[in-house]
Each structure stands twice: as structure tokens, then as C-alpha cells.
Backbone bond lengths (Angstrom), bond angles and torsions (degrees), N, CA, C in turn:
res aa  C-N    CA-C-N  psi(-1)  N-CA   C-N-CA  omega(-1)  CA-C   N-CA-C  phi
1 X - - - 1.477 - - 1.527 108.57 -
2 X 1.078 111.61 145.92 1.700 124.18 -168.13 1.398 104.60 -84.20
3 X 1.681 119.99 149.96 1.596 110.94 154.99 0.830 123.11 -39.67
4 X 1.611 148.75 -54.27 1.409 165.56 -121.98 1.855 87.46 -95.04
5 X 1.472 89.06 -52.49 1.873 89.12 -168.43 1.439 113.86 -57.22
6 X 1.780 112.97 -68.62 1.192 121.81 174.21 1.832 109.07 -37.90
7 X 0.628 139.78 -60.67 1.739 147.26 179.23 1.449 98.41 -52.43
8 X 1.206 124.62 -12.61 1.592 112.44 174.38 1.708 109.73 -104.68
9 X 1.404 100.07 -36.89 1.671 105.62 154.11 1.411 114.14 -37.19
10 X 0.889 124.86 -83.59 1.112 157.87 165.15 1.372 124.69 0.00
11 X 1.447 103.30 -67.86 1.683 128.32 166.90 1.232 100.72 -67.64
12 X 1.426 137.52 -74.08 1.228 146.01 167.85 1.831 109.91 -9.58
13 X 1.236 92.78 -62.63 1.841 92.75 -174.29 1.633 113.51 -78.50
14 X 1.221 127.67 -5.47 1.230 157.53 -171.41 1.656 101.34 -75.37
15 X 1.704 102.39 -69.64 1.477 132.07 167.05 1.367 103.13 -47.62
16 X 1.280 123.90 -46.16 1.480 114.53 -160.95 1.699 105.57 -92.24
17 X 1.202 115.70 -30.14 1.390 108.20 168.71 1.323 108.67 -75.52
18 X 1.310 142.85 -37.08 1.544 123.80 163.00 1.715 116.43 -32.33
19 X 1.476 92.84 -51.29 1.851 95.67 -153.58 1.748 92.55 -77.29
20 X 1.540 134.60 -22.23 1.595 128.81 172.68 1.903 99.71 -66.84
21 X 1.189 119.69 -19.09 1.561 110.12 -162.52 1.476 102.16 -98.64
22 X 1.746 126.80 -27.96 1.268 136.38 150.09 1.634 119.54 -31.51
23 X 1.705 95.23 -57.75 1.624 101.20 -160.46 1.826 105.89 -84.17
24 X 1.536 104.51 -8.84 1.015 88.80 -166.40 2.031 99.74 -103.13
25 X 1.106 110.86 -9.76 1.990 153.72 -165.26 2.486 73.37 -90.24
26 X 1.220 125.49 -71.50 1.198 127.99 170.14 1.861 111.61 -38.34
27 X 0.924 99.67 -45.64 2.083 94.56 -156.15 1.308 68.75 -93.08
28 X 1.522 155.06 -63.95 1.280 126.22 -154.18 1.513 118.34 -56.72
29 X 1.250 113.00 -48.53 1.264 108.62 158.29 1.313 128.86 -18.87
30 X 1.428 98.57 -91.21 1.971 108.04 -175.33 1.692 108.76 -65.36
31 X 0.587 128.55 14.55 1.861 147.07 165.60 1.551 93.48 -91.79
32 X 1.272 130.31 -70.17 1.538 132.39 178.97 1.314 104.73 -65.59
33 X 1.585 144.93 -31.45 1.277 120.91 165.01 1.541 116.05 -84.23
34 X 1.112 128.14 -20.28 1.055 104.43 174.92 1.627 123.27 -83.92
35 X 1.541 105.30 -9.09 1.596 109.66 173.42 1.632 96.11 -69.79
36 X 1.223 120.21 -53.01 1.861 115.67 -177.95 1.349 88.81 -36.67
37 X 1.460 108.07 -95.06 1.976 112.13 -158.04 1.369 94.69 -36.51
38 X 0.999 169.66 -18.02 1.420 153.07 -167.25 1.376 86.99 -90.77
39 X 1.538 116.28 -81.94 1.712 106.88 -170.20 1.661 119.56 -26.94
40 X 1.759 107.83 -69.12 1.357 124.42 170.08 1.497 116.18 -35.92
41 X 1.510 124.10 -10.52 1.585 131.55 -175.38 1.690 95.54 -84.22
42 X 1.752 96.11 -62.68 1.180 114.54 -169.44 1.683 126.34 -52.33
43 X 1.533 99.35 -30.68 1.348 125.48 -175.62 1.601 105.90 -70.41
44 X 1.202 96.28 -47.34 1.777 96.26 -173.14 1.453 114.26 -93.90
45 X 1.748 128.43 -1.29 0.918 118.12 143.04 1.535 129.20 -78.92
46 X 0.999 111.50 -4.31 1.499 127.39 167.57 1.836 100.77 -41.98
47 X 1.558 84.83 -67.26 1.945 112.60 -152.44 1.288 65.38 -58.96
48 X 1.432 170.47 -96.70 1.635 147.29 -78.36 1.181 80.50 -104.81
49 X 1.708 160.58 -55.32 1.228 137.02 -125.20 1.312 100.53 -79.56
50 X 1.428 130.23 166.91 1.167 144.55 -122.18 1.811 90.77 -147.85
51 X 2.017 92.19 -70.83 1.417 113.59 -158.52 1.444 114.14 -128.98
52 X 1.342 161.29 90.84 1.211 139.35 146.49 1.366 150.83 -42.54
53 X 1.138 151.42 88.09 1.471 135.97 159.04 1.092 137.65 -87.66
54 X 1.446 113.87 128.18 1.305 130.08 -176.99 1.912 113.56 -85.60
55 X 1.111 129.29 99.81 1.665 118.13 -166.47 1.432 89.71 -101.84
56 X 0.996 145.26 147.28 1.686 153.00 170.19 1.656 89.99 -122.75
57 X 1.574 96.40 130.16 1.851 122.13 151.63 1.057 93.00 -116.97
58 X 1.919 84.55 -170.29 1.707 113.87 -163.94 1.561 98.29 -52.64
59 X 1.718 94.67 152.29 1.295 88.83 173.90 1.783 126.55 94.58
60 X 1.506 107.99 -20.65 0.832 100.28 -137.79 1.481 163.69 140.26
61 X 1.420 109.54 -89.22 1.151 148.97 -145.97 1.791 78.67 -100.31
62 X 1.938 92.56 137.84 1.161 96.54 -167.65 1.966 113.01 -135.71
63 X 1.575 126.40 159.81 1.067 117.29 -159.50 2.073 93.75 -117.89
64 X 1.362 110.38 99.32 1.544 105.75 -170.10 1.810 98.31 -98.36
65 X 1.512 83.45 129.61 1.760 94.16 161.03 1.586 101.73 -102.25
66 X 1.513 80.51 153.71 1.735 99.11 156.54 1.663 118.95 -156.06
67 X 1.332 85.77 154.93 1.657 107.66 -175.77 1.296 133.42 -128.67
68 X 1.220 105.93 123.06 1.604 119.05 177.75 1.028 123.44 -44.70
69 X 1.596 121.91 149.46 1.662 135.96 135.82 1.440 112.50 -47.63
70 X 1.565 118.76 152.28 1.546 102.61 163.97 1.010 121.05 -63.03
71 X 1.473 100.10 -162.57 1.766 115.79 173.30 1.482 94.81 -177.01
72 X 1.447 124.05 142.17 1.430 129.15 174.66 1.383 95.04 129.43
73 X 1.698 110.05 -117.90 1.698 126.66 -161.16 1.719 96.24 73.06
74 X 1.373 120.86 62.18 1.605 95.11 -166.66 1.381 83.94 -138.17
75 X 1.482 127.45 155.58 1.335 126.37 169.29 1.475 133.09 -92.95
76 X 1.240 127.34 142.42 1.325 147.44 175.63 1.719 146.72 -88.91
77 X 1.201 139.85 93.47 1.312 117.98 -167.87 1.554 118.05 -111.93
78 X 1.599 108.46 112.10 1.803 80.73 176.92 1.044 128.43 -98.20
79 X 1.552 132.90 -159.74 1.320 129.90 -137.66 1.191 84.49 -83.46
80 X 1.664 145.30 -4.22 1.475 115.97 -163.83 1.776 90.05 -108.27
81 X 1.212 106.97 6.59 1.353 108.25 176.94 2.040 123.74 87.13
82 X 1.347 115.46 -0.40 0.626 126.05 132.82 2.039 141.46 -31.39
83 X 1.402 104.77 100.66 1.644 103.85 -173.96 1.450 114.22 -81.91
84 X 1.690 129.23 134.89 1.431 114.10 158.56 1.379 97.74 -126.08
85 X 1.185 92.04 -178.49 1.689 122.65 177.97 1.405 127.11 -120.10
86 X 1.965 108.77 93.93 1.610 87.75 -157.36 1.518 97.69 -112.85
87 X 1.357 117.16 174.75 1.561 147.12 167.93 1.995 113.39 -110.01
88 X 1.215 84.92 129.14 1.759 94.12 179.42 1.659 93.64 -93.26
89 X 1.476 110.01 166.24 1.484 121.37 -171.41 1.524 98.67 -160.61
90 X 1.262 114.59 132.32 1.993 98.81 158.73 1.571 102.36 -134.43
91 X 1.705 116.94 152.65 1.030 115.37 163.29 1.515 112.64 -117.75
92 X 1.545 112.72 155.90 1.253 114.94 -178.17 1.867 112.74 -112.65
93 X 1.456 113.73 121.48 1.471 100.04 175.37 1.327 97.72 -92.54
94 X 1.406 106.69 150.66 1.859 119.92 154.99 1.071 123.93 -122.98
95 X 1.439 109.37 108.11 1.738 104.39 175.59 1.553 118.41 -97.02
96 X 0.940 94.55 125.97 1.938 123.89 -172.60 1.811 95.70 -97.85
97 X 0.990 137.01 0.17 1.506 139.16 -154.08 1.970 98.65 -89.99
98 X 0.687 156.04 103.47 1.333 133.10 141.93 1.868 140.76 -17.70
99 X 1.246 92.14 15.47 1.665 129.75 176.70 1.312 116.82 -112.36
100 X 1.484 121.61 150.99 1.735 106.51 157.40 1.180 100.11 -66.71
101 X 1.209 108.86 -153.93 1.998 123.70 165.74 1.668 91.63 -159.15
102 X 1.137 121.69 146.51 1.646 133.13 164.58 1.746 88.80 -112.48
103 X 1.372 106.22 149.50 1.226 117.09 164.11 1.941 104.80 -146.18
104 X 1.715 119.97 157.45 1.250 126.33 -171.12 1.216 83.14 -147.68
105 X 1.826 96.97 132.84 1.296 118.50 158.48 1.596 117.25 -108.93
106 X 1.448 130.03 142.61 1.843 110.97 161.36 1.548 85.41 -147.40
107 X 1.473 96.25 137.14 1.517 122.83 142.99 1.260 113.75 -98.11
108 X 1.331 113.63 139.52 1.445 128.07 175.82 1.599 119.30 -81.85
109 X 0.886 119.90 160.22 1.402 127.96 -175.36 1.861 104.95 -58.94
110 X 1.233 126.30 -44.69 1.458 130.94 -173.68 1.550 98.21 -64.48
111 X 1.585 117.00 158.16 0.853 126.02 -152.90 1.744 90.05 -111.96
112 X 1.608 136.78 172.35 1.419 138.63 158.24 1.281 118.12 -88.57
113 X 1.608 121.54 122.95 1.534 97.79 144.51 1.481 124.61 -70.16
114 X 1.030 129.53 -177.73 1.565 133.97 -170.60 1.415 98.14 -129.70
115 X 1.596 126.57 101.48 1.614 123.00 158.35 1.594 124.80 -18.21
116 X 1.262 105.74 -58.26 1.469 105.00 -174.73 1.586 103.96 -79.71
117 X 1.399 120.73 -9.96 1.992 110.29 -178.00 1.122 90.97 -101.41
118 X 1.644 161.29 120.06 1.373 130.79 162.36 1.533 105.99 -80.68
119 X 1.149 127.79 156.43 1.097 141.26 164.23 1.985 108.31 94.08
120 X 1.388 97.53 -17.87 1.334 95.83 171.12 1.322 146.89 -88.12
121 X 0.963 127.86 105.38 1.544 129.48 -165.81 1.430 128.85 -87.48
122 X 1.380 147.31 159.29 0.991 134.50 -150.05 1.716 105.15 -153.00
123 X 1.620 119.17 136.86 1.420 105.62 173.13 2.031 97.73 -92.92
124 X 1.228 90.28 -177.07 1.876 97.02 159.69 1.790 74.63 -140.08
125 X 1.659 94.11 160.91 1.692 134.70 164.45 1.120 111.01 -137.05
126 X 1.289 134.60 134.69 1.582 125.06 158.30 1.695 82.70 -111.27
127 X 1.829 103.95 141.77 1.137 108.78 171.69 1.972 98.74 -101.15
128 X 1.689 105.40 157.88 1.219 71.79 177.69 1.795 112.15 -109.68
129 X 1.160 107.11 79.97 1.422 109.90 139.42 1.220 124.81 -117.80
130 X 1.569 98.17 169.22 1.293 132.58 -170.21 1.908 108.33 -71.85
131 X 1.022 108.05 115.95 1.631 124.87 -170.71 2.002 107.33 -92.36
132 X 1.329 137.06 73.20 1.394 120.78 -179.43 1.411 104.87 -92.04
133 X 1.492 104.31 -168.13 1.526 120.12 -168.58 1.972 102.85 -87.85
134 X 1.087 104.25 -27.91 1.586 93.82 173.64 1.525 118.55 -85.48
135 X 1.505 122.03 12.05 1.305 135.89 158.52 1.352 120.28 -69.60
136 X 1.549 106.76 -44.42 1.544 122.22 -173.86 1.919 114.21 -24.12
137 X 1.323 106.25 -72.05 1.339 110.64 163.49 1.446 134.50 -24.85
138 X 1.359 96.22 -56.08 1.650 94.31 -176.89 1.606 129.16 -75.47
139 X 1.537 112.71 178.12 1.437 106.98 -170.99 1.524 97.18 -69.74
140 X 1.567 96.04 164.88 1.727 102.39 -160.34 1.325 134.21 15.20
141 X 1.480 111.49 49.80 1.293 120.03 -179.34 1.478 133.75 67.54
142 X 1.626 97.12 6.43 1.507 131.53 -178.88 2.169 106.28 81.71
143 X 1.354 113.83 22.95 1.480 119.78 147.27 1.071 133.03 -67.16
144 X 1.273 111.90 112.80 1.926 118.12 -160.75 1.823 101.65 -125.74
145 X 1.338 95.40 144.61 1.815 88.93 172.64 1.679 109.61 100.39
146 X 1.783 106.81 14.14 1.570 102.94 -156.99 1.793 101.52 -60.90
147 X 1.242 101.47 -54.99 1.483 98.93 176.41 0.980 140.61 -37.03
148 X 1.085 132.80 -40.41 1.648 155.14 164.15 1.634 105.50 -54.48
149 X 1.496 120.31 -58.66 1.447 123.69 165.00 1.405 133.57 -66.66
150 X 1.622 103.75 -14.45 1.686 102.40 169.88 1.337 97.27 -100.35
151 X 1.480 140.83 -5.26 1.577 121.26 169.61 1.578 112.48 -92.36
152 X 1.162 105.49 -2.96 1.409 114.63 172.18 1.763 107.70 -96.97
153 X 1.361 121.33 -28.00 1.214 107.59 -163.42 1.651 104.32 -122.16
154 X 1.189 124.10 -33.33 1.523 121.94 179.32 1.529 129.76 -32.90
155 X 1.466 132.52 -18.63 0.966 140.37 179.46 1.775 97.91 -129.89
156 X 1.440 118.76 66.15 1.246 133.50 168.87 1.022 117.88 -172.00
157 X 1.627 142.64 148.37 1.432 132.75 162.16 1.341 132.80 -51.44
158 X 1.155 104.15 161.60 1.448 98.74 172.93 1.413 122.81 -145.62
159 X 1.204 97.59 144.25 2.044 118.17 -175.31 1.250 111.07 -161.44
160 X 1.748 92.89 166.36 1.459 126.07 -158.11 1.299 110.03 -158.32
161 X 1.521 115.37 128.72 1.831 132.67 -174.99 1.271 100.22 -133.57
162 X 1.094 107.02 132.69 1.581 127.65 -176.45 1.471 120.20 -135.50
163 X 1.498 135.66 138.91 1.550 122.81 162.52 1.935 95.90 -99.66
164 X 1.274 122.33 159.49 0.988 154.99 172.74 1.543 113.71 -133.05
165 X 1.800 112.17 101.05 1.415 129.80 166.40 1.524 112.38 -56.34
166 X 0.929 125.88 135.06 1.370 133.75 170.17 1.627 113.36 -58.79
167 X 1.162 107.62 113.19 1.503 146.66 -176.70 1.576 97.78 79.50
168 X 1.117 122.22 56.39 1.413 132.15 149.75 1.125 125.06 -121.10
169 X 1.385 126.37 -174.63 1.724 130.19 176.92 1.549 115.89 -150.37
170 X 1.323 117.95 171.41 1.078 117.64 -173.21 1.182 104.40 -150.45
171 X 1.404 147.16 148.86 1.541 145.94 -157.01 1.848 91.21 -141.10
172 X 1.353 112.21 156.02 1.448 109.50 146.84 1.836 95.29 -175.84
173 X 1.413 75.21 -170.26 1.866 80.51 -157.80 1.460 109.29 -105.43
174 X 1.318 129.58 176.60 1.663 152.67 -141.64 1.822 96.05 -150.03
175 X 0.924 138.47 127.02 0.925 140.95 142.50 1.758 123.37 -110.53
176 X 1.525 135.38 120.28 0.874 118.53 -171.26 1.841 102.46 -120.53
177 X 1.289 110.75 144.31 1.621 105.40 179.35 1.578 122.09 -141.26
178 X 1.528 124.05 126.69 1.515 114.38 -176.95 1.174 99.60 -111.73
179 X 1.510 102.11 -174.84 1.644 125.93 166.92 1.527 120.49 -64.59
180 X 0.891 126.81 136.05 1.631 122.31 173.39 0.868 115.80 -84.73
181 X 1.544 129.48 112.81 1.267 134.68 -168.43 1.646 136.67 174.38
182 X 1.354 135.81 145.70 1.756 95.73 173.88 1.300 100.59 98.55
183 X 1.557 96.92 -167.75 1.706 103.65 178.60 1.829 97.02 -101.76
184 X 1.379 97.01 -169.32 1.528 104.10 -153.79 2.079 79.89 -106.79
185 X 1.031 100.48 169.48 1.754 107.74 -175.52 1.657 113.71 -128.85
186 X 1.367 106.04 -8.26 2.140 107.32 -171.37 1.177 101.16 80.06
187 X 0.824 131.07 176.55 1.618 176.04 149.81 1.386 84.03 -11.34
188 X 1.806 122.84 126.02 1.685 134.99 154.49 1.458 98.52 -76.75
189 X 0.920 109.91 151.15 1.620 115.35 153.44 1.585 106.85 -136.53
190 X 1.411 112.28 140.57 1.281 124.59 170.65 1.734 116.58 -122.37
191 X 0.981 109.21 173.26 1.922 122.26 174.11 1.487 105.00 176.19
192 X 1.500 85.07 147.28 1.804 101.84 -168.46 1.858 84.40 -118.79
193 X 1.901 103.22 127.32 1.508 95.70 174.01 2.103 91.62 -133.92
194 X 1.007 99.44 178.54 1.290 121.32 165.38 1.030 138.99 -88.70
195 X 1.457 162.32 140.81 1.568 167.24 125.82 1.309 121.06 -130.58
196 X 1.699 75.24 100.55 1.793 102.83 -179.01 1.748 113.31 106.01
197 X 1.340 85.56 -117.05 1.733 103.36 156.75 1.534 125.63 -128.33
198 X 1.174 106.49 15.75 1.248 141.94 160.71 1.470 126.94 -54.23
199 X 1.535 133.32 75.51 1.452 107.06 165.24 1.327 136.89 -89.84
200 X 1.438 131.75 143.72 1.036 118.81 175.18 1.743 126.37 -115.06
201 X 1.229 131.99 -161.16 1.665 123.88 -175.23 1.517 97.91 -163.31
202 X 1.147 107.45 103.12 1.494 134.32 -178.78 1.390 105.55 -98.07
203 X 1.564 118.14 105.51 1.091 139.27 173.72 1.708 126.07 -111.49
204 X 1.156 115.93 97.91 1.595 120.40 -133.12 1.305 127.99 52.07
205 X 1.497 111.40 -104.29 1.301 129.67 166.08 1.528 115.37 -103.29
206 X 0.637 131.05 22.40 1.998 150.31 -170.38 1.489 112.68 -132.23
207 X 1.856 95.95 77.42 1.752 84.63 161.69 1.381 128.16 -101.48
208 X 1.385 131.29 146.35 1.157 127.46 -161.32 2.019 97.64 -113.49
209 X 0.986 117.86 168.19 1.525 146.70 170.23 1.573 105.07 -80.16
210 X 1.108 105.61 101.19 1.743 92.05 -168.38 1.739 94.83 -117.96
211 X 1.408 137.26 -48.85 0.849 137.13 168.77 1.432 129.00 -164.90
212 X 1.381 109.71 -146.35 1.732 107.19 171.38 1.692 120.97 -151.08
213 X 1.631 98.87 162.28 1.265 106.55 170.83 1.213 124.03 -119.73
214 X 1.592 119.00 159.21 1.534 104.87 -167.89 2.049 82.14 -150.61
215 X 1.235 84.99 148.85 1.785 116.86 171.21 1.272 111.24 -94.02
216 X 1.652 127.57 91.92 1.316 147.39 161.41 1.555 103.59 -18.17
């Protein structure tokens, strides 16, 4: 084999180990940004939670809710002309179980008073989308289209059925809405917890029976 040749070998494999240390110098990269945005997801759904629960079954192995801060304070009119004032909410289940879990939520068409507001009443909505952790950030938790879904849904019940794979989760949202009127009350806070198979939806001081969960 000639100088000329070997020296083209040579360069050639030279070239080609640059461009393997690029592509591989490339995926490390976007591997490290997308671990940031994941943390930075996780981080700022942190700042929204409200409430945690930790539920332990057999084993162990445990079923954690969580619950949001609001988001909204924004006003509403429906078609009968009627104004409210609602607050967005989402909760997230996590099942840690080696089971699915199904869980059912329903709000009823009647609205709550609230013990500690007298005279004030309250709807719930679950819209049905899907609520994740890279939503956290955005306005209303990144729920778009509210109008369209409270003139369709405000004078109807509302529910939501879900399965949950074992070591997965599922998020979704709370909408809560009153009358405009009166004095002003601060900040609602809500949380949805468990006892038993029992769920419930604690809206201030007003928890209601909303539904249940069960371990496949």
C-alpha cells in the first residue's frame, strides 16, 4: 500500500471518529436538557401543591394524592346571564401499588353552601382534560376553552373514571364557581383525600362524598 493511500485511511478514520464524538457530544446534550425541563416541571409543580397524601397498603406500597393552589379569580357569565367567579384546582393521583387502581368521581348538579361563608354557594366542574406536571406553570394550569365548557356544562353534573397502571399517575382538574356578590372571602382552598375506598372533596370547610377508589 502506497503513502498517498495509508494517509487517506487515515484521515478518513480521523473524520469519522470526530463525527461518532459529535453525535454522541449531541444525545448527551438533549438527554441533559431534557432531564433540566423535567426537574424545572417538577420544581414548579412543587410551588402549586397545596396538600399531600401519603395512603400506604399491603405491602407497603402506597396510593399519594395531591392538591393544588388555585389559579383563575376570573369572571364568568352564562347564557341565562347569570355572573360567577371561578378558581381552577388540579389533583394528581400516584399509584406506587403493583395493581391498577380505577377511581370515580361525580358532582351533582346542586351547588354547596360553605359553613364558614354563609350564604355562599359553590358549583364543582371537572373538565375533562388531562392535568400533567409540565402544565403547572402556565395560566390556569394550561386549561383553555373554559367558556365553551361552562356553557355546555354548568347546569349538569359532573364526573370522571379513570384506570391508573401501577407506578403511574394521572392528574385532572377542579373547577370551582360562585355567585358574584356580597363581601369578598380570600383565597378558596380545596383537596380531594381518601378513607378507605371512599373519596371525598373538601371545599373550605365543606366536604362532600364525591366518590371512590378501588385496587384491581
Amino acid at each position: 500500500m502506497n503513502k498517498k493511500a495509508i494517509i487517506l485511511i487515515l484521515a478518513l478514520m480521523l473524520f469519522s471518529c470526530k463525527q461518532a464524538n459529535k453525535s454522541v457530544d449531541a444525545e448527551a446534550l438533549d438527554s441533559i436538557k431534557n432531564t433540566e425541563k423535567n426537574k424545572k416541571s417538577i420544581i414548579n409543580a412543587d410551588k402549586s401543591i397545596f396538600t399531600k397524601y401519603d395512603y400506604t397498603y399491603s405491602k407497603g406500597k402506597s396510593i399519594i394524592v395531591q392538591n393544588s393552589l388555585p389559579k383563575g379569580g376570573i369572571r364568568y357569565t352564562d347564557p341565562k346571564g347569570n355572573k360567577y367567579i371561578y378558581a381552577i384546582f388540579w389533583t394528581r393521583i400516584i399509584n406506587e401499588t403493583d395493581n391498577p387502581i380505577e377511581f370515580k368521581i361525580n358532582f351533582p348538579i346542586d351547588s354547596y353552601e360553605i359553613p364558614a361563608l354563609p350564604g355562599k354557594y359553590y358549583k364543582t366542574l371537572i373538565p375533562p382534560d388531562t392535568m400533567t406536571i409540565q402544565k403547572a406553570p402556565l395560566l390556569n394550569y394550561g386549561l383553555t376553552n373554559l367558556e365553551s365548557f361552562f356553557d355546555k356544562s354548568i347546569d349538569k353534573p359532573s364526573s370522571l373514571k379513570r384506570t391508573i397502571k401501577p407506578k403511574e399517575s394521572t392528574g385532572f382538574y377542579v373547577v370551582t364557581l360562585r355567585l358574584i356578590g356580597g363581601d369578598q372571602y380570600g383565597i378558596l382552598r380545596t383537596e380531594l383525600t381518601l378513607k378507605g375506598e371512599n373519596l371525598f372533596y373538601k371545599i373550605r370547610d365543606k366536604e362532600i362524598q364525591c366518590g371512590s377508589i378501588v385496587i384491581k
